[in-house]
VEXTORRO-425934 format. One record per atom (N, C-alpha, C): residue in one letter; x, y, z. Coordinates in steps of 0.2 Angstrom, whole numbers, plus 5000, padded with zeros to 4 digits. Example, Ala and Ser with C-alpha at 12.3 -4.5 7.8 and 13.67 -1.06 7.14 Angstrom:
residues 2
a506649725039/a506249785039/a506649845039/s506449895035/s506849955036/s506450005039/
end
This chain:
residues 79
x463053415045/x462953445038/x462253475038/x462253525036/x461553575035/x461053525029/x460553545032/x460053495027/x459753555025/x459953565017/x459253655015/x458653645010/x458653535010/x457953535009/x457453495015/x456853515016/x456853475021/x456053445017/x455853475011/x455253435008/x455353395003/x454653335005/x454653285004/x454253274996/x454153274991/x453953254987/x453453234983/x452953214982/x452653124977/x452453164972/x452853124967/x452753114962/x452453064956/x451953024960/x451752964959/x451152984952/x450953034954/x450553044947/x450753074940/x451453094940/x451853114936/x451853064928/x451953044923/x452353014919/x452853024919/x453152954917/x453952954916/x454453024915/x453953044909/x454453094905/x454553164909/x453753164911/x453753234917/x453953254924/x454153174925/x454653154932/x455353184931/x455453154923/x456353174921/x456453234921/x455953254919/x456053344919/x456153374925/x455553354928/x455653394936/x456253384937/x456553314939/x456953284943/x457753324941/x457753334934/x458353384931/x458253454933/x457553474933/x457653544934/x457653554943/x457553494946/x457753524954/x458353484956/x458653454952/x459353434953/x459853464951/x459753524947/x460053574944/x460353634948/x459753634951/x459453694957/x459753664965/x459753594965/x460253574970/x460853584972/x461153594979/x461953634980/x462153544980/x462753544981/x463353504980/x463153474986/x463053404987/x463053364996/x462553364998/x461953404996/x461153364998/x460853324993/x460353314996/x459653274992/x459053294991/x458753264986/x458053274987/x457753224989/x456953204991/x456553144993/x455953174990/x455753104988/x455253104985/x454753024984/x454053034982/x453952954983/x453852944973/x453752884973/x453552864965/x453352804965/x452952784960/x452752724958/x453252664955/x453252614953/x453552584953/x454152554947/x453552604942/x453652604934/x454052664934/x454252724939/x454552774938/x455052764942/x455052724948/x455852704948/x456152654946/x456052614942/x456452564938/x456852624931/x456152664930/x456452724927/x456952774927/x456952774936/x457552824935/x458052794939/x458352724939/x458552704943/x459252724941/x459352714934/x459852714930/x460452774926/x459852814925/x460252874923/x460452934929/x460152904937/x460452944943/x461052894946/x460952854945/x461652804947/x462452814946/x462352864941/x463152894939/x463252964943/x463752994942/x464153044945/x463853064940/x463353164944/x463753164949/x463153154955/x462953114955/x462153104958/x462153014962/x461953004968/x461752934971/x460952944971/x460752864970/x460152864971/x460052794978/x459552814981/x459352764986/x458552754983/x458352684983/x457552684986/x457552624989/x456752634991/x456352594997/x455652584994/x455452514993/x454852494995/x454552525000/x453752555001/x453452575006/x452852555007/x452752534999/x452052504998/x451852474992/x451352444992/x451352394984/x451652424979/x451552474974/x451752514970/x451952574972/x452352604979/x452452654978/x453252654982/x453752684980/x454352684983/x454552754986/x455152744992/x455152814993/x455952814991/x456052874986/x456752874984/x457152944988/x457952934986/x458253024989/x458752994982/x458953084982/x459253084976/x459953124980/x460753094979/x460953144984/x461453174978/x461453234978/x462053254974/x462953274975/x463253224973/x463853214977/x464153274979/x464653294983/x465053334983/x465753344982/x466053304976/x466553284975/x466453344967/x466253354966/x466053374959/x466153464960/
end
């Protein structure tokens, strides 16, 4: 599988609301069966644990360090 993202993200200084933004306007922009990655604090992925969890999108994260996680958003390719 072609990877046609290969950058990494941090969006730790973001708020919540500015994070959702982004996060829909380059999920948008993302083709069918990649991902994005990116890091966040710990407040912004409890936040966006829930509304990427459904179709048509999978979320993975990772503890990396005290407060900061590193997550990938994959966009299915079923859809």
């Amino acid at each position: 599988m072609k990877m046609a993202n290969f950058e990494t993200y941090d969006f730790s200084d973001l708020t919540c609301t500015n994070l959702m933004i982004k996060l829909k306007i380059l999920l948008k922009k993302l083709p069918k069966g990649e991902k994005i990655k990116f890091f966040t604090n710990r407040e912004q992925y409890d936040n966006i644990k829930k509304p990427f969890a459904k179709d048509p999108y999978k979320i993975q994260g990772e503890q990396v360090e005290d407060n900061r996680y590193f997550v990938a958003i994959f966009k299915n390719s079923k859809r």
